[in-house]
Structures are given as C-alpha cells and as structure tokens.
N, C-alpha and C positions, 0 to 999 in steps of 0.2 A: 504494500500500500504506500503510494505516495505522500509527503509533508504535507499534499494540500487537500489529501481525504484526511489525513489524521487532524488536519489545523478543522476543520470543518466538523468531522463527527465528535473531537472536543469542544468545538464551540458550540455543540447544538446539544450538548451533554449538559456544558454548564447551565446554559438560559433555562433548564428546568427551575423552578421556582418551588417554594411550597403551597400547597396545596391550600384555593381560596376559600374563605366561609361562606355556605352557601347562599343561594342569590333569592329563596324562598322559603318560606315554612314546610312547603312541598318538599322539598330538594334536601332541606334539614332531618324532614322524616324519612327520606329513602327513594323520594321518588315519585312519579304520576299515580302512581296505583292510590294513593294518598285521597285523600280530599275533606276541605274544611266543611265540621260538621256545626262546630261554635266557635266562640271570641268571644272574648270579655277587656273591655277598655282599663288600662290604671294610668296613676301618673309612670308616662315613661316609656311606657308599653305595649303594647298590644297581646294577648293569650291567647293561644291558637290550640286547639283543638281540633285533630285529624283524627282520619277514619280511615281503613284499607278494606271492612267487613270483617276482620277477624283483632287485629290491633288498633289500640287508644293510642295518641301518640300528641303529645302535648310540646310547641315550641313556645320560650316567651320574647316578642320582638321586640327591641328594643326602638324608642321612635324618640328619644332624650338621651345626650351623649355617647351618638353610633360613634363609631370609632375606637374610644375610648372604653378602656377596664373599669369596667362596673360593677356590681353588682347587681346577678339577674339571676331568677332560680326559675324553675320551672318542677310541677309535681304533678301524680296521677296516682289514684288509689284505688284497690276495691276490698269493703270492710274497713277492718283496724291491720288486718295480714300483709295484704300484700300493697306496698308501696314504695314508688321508685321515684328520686327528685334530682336537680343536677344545681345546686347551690353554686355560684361563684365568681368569681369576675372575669367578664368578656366582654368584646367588645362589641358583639353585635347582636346573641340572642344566648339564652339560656334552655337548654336542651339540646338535641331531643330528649324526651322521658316515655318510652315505649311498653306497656300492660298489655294482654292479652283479656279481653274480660267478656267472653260470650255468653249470652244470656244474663249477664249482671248489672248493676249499677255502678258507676262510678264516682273518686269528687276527682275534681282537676280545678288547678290552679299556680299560680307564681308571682314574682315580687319582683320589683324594681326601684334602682335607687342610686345618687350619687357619687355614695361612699362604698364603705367595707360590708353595710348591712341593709334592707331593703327597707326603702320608706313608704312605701306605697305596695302592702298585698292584698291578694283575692284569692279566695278558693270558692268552688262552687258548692250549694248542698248535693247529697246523692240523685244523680240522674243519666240520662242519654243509658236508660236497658235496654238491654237487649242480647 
C-alpha cells in the first residue's frame, strides 16, 4: 500500500468522533418502533413517555440549559418492585428508563434543575394499563 492510501485511511480513521446524543426521545429509546404515548411539562423539561407495545420507556428533555451538565433524572415503575431511574447530570436528557409492564399499571416521571439536585419534579399516579 502506498503513503497516500495509508495518509488517507489514517485520516478517515481519525475524523471518527464520539458518538452524538440523540436527536429525539424516539432515537433515545431505540428507535421508530417507539412512539409517544404521554408528556408531562416541568420547569426545564419536557417527560416523554414511549410505547413499542411491549416496553415503557421514559426520556426527560431537557428545554433549560441544553448543552450544559445538569441535572435530569428520569423514572418508571410498576408496584413498589420493580423500578428503574437514571438520576444525573447531562447535558441534554435524562434516560432512557426502559420497564417491561404488560397488562399492568405504571407511575412514570422525572426532574429537572440547574444545579446538583432537581428543582422542578413530577411523577404520575398509577396508569397507561395494559
């Protein structure tokens, strides 16, 4: 192989980048298969709630200091058992938070805020069965 295939498939090596945060709550949960079932407004944020027919899959957007390390959490539950959250500072959403909960009820919810701890949460009461 010649300097100017190796200058070239080193150069096209490098400009890999790391990998962006996704571009949707869609794209956050995995995918088109996905689809928003609810949303609930806070200071900060936006709480999404997806549906695939078989999994809950909860993002929290962030719409107050995108870019920057925040704090965002995002949670889903079914019962007192099973419960999965993703607390912590990001720059752009909080989750995903993915349950399995066929035929059950859920809560879903998350928090946003400017510092270390969330000033603004919400969780829902038990609903969306099925």
């Amino acid at each position: 192989m010649g300097l100017t295939a190796v200058a070239v498939l080193t150069g096209s090596l490098t400009l890999a980048g790391p990998a962006n945060a996704a571009s949707s709550p869609i794209e956050a949960c995995g995918g088109g298969s996905y689809h928003e079932i609810d949303h609930h407004d806070i200071d900060g944020a936006r709480i999404h709630l997806l549906y695939n027919g078989k999994t809950n899959c909860v993002v929290t957007w962030k719409t107050k200091y995108v870019g920057k390390k925040t704090f965002v959490s995002a949670f889903v539950s079914v019962g007192s058992n099973r419960a999965k959250s993703d607390p912590g500072q990001f720059e752009f959403y909080g989750g995903p938070v993915k349950l399995d909960a066929a035929g059950e009820c859920i809560r879903w919810g998350g928090g946003a805020g400017p510092g270390i701890g969330a000033t603004d949460v919400w969780f829902s009461q038990p609903g969306h069965c099925g």
